[in-house]
Every structure is written in structure tokens, then in C-alpha cells.
C-alpha atoms as an extended CHARMM CRD file, in Angstrom:
* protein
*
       241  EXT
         1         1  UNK       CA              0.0000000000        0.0000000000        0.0000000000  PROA      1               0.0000000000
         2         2  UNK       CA              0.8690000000        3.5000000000       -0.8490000000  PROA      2               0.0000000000
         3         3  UNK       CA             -1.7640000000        5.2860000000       -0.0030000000  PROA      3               0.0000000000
         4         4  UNK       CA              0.1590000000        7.0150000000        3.5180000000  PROA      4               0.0000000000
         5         5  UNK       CA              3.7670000000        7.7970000000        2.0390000000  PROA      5               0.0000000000
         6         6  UNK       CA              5.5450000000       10.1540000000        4.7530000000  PROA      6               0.0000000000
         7         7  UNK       CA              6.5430000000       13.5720000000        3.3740000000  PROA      7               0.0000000000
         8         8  UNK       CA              9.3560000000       13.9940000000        5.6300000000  PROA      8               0.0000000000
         9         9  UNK       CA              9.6190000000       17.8910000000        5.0030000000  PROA      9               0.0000000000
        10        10  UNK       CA              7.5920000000       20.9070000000        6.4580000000  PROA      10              0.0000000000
        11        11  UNK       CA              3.8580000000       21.6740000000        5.6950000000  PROA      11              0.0000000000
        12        12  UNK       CA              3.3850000000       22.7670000000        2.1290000000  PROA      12              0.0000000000
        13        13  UNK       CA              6.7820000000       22.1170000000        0.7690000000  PROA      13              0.0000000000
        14        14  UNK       CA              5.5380000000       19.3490000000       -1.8610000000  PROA      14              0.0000000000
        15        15  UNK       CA              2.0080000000       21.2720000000       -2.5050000000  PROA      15              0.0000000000
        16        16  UNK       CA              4.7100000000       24.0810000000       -3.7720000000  PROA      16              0.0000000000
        17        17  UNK       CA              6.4550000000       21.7120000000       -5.6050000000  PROA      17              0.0000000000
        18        18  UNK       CA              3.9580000000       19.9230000000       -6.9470000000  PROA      18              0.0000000000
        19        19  UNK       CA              2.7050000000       23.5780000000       -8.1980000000  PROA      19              0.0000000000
        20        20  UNK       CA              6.0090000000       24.4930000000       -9.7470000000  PROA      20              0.0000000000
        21        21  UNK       CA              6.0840000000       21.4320000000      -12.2570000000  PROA      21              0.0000000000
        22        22  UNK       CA              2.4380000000       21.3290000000      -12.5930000000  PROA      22              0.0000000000
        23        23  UNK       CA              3.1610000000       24.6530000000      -14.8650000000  PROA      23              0.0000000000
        24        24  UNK       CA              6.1660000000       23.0080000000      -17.2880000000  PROA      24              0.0000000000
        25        25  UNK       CA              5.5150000000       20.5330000000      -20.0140000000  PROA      25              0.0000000000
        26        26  UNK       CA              5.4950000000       16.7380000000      -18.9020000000  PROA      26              0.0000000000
        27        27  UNK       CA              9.2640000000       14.5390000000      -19.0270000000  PROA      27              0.0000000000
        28        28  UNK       CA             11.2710000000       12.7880000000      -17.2000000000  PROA      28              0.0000000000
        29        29  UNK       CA             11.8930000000       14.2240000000      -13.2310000000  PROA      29              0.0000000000
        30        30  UNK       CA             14.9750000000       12.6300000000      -11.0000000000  PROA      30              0.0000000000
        31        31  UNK       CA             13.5250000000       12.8200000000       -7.8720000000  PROA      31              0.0000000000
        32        32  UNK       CA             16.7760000000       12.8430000000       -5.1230000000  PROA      32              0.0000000000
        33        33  UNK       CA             16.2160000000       11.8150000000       -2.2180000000  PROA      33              0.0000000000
        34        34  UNK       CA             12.8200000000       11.0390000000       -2.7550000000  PROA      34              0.0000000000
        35        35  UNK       CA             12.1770000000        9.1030000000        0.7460000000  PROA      35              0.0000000000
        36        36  UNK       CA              9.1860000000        6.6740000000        0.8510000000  PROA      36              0.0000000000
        37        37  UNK       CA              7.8590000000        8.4990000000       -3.0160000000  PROA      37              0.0000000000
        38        38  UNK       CA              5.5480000000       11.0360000000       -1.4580000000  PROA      38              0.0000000000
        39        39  UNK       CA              6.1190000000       13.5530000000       -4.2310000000  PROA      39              0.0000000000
        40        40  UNK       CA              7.1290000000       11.1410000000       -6.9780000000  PROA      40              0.0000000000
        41        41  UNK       CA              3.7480000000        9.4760000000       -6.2820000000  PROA      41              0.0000000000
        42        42  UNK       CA              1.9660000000       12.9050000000       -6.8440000000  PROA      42              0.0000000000
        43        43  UNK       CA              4.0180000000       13.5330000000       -9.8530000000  PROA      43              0.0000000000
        44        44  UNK       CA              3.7170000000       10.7440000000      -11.2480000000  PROA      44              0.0000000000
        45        45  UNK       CA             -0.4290000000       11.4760000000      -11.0400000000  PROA      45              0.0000000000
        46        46  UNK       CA              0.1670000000       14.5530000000      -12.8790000000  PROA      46              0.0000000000
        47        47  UNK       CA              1.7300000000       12.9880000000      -16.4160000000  PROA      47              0.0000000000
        48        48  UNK       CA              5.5920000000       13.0590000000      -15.3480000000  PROA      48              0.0000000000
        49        49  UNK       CA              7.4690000000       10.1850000000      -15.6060000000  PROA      49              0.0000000000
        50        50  UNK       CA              9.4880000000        9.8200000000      -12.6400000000  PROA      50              0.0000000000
        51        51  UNK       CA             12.8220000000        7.8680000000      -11.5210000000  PROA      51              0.0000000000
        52        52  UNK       CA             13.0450000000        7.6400000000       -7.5540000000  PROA      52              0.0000000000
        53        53  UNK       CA             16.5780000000        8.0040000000       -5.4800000000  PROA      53              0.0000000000
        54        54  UNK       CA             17.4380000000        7.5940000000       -2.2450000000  PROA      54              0.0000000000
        55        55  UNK       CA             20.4250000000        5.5280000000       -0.3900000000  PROA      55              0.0000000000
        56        56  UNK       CA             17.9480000000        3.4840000000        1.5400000000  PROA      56              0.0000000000
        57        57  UNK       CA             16.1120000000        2.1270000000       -1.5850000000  PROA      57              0.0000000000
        58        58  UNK       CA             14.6250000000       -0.4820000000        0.3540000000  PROA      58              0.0000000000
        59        59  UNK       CA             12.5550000000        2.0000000000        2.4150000000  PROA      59              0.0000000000
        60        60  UNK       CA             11.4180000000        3.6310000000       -0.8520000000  PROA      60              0.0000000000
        61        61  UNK       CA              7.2560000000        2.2400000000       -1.0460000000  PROA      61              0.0000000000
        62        62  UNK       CA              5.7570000000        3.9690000000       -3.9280000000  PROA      62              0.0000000000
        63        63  UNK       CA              6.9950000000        1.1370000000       -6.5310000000  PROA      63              0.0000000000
        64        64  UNK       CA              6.9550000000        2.2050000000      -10.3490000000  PROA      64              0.0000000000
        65        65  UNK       CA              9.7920000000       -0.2920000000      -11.7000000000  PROA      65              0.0000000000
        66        66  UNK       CA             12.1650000000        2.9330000000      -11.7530000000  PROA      66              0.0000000000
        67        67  UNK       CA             13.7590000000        3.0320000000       -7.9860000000  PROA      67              0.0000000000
        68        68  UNK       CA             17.6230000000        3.1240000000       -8.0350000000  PROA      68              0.0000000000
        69        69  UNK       CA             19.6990000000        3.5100000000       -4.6640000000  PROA      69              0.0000000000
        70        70  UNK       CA             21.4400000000        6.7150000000       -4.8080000000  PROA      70              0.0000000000
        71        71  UNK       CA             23.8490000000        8.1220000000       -2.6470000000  PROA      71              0.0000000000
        72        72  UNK       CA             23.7830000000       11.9780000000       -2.5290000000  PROA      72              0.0000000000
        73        73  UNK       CA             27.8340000000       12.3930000000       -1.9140000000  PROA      73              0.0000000000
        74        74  UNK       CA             28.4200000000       10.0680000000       -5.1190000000  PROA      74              0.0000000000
        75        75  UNK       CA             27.8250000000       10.2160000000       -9.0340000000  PROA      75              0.0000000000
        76        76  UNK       CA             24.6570000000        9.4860000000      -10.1530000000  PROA      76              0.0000000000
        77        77  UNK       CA             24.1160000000        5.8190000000      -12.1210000000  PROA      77              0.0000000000
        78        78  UNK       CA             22.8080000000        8.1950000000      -15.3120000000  PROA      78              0.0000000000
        79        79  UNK       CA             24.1810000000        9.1890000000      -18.3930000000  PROA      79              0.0000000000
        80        80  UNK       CA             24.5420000000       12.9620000000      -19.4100000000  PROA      80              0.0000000000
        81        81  UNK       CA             21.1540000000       14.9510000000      -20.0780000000  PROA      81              0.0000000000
        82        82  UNK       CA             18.8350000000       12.1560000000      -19.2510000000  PROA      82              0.0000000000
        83        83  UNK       CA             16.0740000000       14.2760000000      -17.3350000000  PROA      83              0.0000000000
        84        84  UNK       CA             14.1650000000       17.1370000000      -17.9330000000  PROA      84              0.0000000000
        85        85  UNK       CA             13.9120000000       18.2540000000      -14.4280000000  PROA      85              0.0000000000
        86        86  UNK       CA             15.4040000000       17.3500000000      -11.3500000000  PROA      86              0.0000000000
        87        87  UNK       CA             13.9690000000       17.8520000000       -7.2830000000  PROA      87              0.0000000000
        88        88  UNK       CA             15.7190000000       17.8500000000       -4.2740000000  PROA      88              0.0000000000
        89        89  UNK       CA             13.4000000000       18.1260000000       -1.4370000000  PROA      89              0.0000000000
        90        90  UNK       CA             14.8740000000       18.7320000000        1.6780000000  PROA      90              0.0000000000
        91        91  UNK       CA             17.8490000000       16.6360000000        0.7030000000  PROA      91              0.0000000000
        92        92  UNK       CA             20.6370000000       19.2130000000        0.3380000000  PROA      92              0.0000000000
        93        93  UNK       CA             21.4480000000       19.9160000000        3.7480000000  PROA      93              0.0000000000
        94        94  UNK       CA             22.0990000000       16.1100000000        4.8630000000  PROA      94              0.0000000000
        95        95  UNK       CA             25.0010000000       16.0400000000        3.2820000000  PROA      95              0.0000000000
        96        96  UNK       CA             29.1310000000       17.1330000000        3.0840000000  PROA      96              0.0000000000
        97        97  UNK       CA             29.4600000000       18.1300000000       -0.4130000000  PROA      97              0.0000000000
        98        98  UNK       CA             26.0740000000       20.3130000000       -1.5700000000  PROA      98              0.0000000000
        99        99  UNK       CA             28.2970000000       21.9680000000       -4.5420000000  PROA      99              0.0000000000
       100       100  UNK       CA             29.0970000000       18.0400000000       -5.8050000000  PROA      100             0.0000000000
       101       101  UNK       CA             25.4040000000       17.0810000000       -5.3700000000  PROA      101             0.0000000000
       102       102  UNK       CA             23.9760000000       20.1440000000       -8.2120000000  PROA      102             0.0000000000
       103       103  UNK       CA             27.2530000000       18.9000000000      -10.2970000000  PROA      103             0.0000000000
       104       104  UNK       CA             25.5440000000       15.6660000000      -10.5440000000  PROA      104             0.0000000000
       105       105  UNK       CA             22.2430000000       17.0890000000      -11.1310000000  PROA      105             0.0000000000
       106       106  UNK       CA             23.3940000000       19.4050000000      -13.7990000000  PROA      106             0.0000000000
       107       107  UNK       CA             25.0460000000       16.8430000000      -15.3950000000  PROA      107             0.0000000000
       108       108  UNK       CA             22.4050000000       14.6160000000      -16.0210000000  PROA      108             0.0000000000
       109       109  UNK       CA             19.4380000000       17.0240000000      -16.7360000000  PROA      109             0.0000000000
       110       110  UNK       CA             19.0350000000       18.7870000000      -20.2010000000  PROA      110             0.0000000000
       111       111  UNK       CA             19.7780000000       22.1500000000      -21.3330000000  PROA      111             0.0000000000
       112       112  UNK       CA             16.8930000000       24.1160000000      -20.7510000000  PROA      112             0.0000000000
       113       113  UNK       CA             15.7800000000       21.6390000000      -17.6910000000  PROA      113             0.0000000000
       114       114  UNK       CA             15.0840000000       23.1030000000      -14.1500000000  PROA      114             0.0000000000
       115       115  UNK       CA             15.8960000000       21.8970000000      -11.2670000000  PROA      115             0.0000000000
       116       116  UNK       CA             13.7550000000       22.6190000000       -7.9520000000  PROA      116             0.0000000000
       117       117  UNK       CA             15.8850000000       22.7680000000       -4.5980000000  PROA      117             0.0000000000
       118       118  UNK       CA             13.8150000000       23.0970000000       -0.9750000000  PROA      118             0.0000000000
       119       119  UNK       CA             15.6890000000       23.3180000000        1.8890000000  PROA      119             0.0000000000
       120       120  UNK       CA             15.4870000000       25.4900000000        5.4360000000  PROA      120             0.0000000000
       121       121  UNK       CA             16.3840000000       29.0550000000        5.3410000000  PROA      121             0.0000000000
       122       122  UNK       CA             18.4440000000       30.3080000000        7.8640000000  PROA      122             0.0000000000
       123       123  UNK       CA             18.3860000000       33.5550000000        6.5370000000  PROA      123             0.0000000000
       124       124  UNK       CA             15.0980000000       34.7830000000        8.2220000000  PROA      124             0.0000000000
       125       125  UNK       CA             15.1510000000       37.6790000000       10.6710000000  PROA      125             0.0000000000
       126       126  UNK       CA             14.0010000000       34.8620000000       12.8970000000  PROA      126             0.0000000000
       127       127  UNK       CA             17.1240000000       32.5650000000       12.5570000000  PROA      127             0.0000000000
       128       128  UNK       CA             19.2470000000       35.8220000000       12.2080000000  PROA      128             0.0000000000
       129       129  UNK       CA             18.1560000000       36.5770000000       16.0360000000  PROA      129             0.0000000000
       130       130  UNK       CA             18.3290000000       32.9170000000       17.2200000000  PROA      130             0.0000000000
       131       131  UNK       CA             21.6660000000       32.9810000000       16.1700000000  PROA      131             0.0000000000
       132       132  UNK       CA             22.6090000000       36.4210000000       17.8770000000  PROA      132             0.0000000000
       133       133  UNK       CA             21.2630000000       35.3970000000       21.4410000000  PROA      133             0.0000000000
       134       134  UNK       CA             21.6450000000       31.1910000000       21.0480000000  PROA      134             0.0000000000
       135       135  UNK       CA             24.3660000000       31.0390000000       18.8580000000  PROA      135             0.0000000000
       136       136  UNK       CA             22.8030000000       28.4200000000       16.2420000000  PROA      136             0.0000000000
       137       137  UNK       CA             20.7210000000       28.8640000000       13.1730000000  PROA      137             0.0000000000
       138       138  UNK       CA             17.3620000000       27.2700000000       13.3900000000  PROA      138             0.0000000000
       139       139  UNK       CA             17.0760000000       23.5970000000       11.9810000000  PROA      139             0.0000000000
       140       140  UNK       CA             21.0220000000       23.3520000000       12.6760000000  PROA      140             0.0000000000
       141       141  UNK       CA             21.3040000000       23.1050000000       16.5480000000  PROA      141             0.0000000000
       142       142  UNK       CA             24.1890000000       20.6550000000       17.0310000000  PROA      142             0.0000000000
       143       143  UNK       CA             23.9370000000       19.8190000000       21.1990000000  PROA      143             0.0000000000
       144       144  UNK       CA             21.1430000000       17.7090000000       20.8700000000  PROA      144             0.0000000000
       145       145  UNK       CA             17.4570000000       17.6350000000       21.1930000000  PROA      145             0.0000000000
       146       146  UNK       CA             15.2860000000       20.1980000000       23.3620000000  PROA      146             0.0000000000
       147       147  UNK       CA             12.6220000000       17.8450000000       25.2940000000  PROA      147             0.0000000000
       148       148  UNK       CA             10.8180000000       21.0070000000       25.0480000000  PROA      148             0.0000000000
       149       149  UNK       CA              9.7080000000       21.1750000000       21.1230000000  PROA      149             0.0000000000
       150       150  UNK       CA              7.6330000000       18.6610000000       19.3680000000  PROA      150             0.0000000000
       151       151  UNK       CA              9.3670000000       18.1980000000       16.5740000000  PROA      151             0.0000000000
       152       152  UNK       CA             12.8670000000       16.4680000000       18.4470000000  PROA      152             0.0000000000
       153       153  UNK       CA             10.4000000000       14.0490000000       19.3600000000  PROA      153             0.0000000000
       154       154  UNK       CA              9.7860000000       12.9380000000       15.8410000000  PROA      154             0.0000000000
       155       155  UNK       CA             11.6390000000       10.4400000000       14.5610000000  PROA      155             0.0000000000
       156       156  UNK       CA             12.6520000000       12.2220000000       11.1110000000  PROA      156             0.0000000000
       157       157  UNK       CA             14.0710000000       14.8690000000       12.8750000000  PROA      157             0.0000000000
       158       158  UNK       CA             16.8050000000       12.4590000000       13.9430000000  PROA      158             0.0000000000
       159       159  UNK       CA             18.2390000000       12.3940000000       10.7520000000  PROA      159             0.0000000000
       160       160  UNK       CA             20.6530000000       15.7240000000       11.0120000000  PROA      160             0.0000000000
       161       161  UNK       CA             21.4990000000       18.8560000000        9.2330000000  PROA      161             0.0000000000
       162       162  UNK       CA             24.9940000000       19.3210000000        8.4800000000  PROA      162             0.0000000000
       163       163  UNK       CA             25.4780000000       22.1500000000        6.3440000000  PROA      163             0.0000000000
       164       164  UNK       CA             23.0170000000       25.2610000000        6.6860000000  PROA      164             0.0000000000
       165       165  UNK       CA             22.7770000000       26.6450000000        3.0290000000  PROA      165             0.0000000000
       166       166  UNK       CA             22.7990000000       30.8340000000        2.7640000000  PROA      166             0.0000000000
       167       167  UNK       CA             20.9210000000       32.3440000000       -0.1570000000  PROA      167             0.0000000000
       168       168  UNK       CA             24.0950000000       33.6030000000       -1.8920000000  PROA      168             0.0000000000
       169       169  UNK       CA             25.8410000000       30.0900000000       -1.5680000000  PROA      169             0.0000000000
       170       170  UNK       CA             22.9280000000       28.5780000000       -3.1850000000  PROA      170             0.0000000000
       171       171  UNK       CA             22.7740000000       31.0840000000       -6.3470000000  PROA      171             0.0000000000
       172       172  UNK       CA             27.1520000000       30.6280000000       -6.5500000000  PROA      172             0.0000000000
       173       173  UNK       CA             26.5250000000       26.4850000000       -6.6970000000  PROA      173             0.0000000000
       174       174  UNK       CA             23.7380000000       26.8990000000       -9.0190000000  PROA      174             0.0000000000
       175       175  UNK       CA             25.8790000000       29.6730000000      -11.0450000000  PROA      175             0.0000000000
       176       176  UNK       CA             28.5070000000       27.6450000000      -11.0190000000  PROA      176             0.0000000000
       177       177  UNK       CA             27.2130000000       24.5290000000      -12.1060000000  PROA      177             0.0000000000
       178       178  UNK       CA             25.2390000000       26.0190000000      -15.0360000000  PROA      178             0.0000000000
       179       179  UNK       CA             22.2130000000       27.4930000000      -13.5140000000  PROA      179             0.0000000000
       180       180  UNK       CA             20.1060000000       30.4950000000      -13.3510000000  PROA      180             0.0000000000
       181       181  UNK       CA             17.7390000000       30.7940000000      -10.6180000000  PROA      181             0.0000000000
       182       182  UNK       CA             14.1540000000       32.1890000000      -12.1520000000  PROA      182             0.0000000000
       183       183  UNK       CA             12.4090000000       32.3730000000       -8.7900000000  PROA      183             0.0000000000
       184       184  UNK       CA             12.4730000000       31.5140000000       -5.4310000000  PROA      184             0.0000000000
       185       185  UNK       CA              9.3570000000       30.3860000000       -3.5800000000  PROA      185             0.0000000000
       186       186  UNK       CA              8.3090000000       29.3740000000        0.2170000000  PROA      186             0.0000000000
       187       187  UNK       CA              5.6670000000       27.4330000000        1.9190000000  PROA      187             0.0000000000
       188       188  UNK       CA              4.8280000000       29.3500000000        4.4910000000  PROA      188             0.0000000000
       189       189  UNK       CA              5.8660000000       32.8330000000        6.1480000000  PROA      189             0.0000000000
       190       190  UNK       CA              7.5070000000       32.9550000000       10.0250000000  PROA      190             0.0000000000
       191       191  UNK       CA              6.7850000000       35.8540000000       11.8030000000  PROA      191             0.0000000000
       192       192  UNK       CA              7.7790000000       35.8670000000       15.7670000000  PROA      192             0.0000000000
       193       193  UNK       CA              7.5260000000       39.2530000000       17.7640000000  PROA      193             0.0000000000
       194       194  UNK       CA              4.8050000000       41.3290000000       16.5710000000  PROA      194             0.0000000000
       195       195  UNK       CA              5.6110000000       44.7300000000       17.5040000000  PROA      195             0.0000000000
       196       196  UNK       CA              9.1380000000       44.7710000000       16.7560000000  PROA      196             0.0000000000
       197       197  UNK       CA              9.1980000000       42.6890000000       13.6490000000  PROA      197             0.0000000000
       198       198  UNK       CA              8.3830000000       45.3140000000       11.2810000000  PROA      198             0.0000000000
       199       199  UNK       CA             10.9420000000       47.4700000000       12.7870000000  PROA      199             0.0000000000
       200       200  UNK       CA             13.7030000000       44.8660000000       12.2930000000  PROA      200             0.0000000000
       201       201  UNK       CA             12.3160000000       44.2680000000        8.7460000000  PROA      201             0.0000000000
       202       202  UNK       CA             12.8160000000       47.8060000000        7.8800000000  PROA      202             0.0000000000
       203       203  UNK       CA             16.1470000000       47.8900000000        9.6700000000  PROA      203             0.0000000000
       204       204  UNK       CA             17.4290000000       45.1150000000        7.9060000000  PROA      204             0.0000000000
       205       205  UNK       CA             16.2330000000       45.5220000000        3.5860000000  PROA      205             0.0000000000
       206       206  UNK       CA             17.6870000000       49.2340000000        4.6830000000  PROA      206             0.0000000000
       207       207  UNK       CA             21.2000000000       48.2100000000        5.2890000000  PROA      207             0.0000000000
       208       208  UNK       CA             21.1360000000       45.4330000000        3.0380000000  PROA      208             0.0000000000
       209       209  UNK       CA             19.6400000000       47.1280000000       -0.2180000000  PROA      209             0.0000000000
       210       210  UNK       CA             22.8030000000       49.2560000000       -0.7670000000  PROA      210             0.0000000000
       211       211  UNK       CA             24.9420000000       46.0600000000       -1.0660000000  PROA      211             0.0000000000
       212       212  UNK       CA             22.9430000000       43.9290000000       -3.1160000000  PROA      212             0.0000000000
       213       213  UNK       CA             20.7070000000       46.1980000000       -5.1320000000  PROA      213             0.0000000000
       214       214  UNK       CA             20.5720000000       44.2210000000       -8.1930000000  PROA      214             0.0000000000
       215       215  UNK       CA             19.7190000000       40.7630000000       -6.5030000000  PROA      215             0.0000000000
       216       216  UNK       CA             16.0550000000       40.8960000000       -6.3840000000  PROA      216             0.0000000000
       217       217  UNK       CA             15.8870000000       37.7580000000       -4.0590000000  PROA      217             0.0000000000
       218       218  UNK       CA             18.1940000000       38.8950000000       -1.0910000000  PROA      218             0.0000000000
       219       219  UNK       CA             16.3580000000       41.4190000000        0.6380000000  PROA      219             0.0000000000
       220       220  UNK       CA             12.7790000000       39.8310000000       -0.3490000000  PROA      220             0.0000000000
       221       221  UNK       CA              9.7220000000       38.6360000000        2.0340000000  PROA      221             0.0000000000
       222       222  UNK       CA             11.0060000000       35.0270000000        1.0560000000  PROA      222             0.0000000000
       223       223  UNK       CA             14.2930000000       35.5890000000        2.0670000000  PROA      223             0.0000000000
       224       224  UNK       CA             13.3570000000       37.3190000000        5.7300000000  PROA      224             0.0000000000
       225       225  UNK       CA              9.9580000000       35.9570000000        6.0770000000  PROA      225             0.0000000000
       226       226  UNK       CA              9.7030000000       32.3640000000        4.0380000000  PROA      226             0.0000000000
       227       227  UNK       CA             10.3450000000       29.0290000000        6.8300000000  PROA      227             0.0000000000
       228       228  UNK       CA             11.7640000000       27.3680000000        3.7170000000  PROA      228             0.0000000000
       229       229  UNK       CA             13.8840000000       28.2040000000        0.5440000000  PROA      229             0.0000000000
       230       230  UNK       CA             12.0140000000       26.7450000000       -2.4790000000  PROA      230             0.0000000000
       231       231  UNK       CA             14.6840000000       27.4150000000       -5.4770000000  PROA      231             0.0000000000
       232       232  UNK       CA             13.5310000000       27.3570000000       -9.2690000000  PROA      232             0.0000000000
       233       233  UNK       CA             16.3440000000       26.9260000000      -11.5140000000  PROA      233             0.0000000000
       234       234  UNK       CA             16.9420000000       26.7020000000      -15.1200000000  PROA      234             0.0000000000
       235       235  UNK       CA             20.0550000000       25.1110000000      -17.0510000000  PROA      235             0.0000000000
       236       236  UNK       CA             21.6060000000       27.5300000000      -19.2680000000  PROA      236             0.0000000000
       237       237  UNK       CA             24.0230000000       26.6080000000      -22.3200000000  PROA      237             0.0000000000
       238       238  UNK       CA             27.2470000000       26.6610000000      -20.6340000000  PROA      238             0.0000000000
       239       239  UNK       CA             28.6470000000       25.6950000000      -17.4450000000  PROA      239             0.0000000000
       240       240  UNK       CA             31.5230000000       28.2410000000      -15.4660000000  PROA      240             0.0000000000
       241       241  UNK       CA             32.9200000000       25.4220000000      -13.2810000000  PROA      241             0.0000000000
């Protein structure tokens, strides 16, 4: 049965998704790591025809005859420009080599492909004021779990971050491996602190704007507001690693 496939990623992360490729023409996805084939299941409902990764291919349960094990730190098992689009869902962040991981998937999906990258942003004026009075970024707390929130007590959340990704390191990978980021999406906005919020807002596109004014994503509502990073890339002609 398939019916009860575990998302493994925040609320609204694969309805995004889902919306993103919903909009392109049908083809072939990668889906890396896909988990138990939540969104490759949903996909799959939609026209695309999808191949499912992930290094524990024996946990994968949605079952389409096109399930390879894939280790996120290694090469894929694909030739060059095999798939039309490639998704990373909450994957990125698991492992030690990010920039090797969007070499693969550049490799392997065709010029003029996209490839859709979620993963937590620590760039919100949220995580920007854990990190000034707890000195870690949220989602990457290395001391352990707090008995005190619900979601340590889930058994995904075992499985640990170990490399927070910053907006600007995301668009240098994706530059650098060949693609240009169209749009960047989230599933839901974070607000804490109600009366000073938009005062910190304010404070922070001011001094911000004059060093990045022609990045249209670094001093946006997604950026400072969005729980998760939802990244829309294209493949351009050339590569400029």
C-alpha cells in the first residue's frame, strides 16, 4: 500500500512543488532523495514520468519499476542529459558536499531543464536573532534535542542537518554549475515578535539594499519571512565550473 507515504519535510513544501512542475511541459523528473515516493507518487499522477533516489532504496514504497539507490555524496548511475527536471526536497542539507550534489544534477538534466531545490532558510530575521542570542541557526542546533519542542520528538528529525545553506551560496553552486535561478518560492511565512518585527524588517532591507541592489531575491519577504527556501532553476548553455 501507498496510499500514507511520509513527506518527511515541512507543511506545504511538496504542494509548492507539486505547483512548480504542474506549470512546465510533462518529461522525465529525477527525484533525489525522494524518501518513501511522497512527491514522486503525486508527480507521477500529474503525467511526469518519474525515476526515484534515495540511499535506503529499500525503504522507498511507492513502486513504479524505476527506484535506483542513490547516494547523494556520489555520481549518479545516469548518463549525461537524461532528465528534464530534477527535485531535491529537503535533501541538500544532509550532506558534506552540496556543490558536488547540483554537479551531478546538472550533469544529467538537459539544457533548458530546471531543477527545484527546498531546503530550510536560515536567513530569516528569525534565525538571524536565534543565532545572535543562542548562537545556532534554526534547523542546525548541534547539542542535541530540546525535550521542550515537538518536533525532536519525531523520529525524522533524527536524521541531522549538516550544512546550513545561505541564499548567496545557493545562487554561486547553481551559477557555477550552469544554472540560473528564475524564482524563489516558500511554503509558508515565520513571523515571531509582533511589535518589533516590522521594525527589524525595515532595519534590515535598509542596510542590506545598498549592497545587493541588483539581486532581487536577497532582501525579499522570502528571504526574511519564508520558513523554507524553495529554489527554481533553469540550465543555461554553458557551465563556469
Amino acid at each position: 500500500m501507498t496510499t500514507d507515504l511520509k513527506k518527511y519535510s515541512s507543511e506545504g513544501i511538496h504542494e509548492k512543488v507539486l505547483g512548480c512542475l504542474e506549470a512546465f511541459p510533462r518529461g522525465f523528473v529525477l527525484d533525489v532523495p525522494s524518501g518513501q515516493g511522497a512527491i514522486s507518487k503525486e508527480l507521477e499522477k500529474l503525467g511526469f514520468k518519474v525515476f526515484l533516489g534515495d540511499i535506503a532504496r529499500q525503504n522507498i514504497l511507492y513502486k513504479n519499476w524505476r527506484c535506483v539507490q542513490i547516494d547523494m555524496e556520489k555520481p549518479f548511475p545516469f548518463k549525461e542529459k537524461t532528465f528534464d527536471y530534477g527535485v531535491c526536497v529537503e535533501g541538500i542539507e544532509h550532506i558534506e558536499n552540496p556543490y558536488g550534489l547540483v554537479r551531478e544534477f546538472a550533469r544529467v538534466i538537459k539544457k533548458g531543464g530546471y531543477l527545484i531545490i527546498t531546503t530550510p532558510n536560515v536567513m530569516t530575521i528569525k534565525s538571524r536573532l536565534r543565532f545572535l542570542f543562542y548562537s545556532y541557526l534554526d534547523y542546525f542546533r548541534y547539542i542535541g534535542p530540546i525535550p521542550s519542542e515537538e518536533r525532536h520528538r519525531i523520529e525524522e528529525h533524527e536524521h541531522h542537518h549538516l550544512n546550513p545553506l545561505f541564499y548567496p551560496e545557493i545562487k554561486f553552486i547553481l551559477q557555477k554549475c550552469g544554472f540560473a535561478i528564475e524564482r524563489i518560492e516558500t511554503n509558508r511565512m515565520v513571523k515571531r515578535w509582533k511589535l518589533l518585527f516590522p521594525l527589524i524588517k525595515w532595519f534590515t532591507k535598509h542596510k542590506t539594499r545598498k549592497k545587493y541592489p541588483k539581486d532581487p531575491f536577497y532582501i525579499s519577504d522570502m528571504i526574511l519571512e519564508g520558513e523554507d527556501l524553495i529554489v527554481i532553476a533553469k540550465k543555461s548553455d554553458g557551465r563556469n565550473d
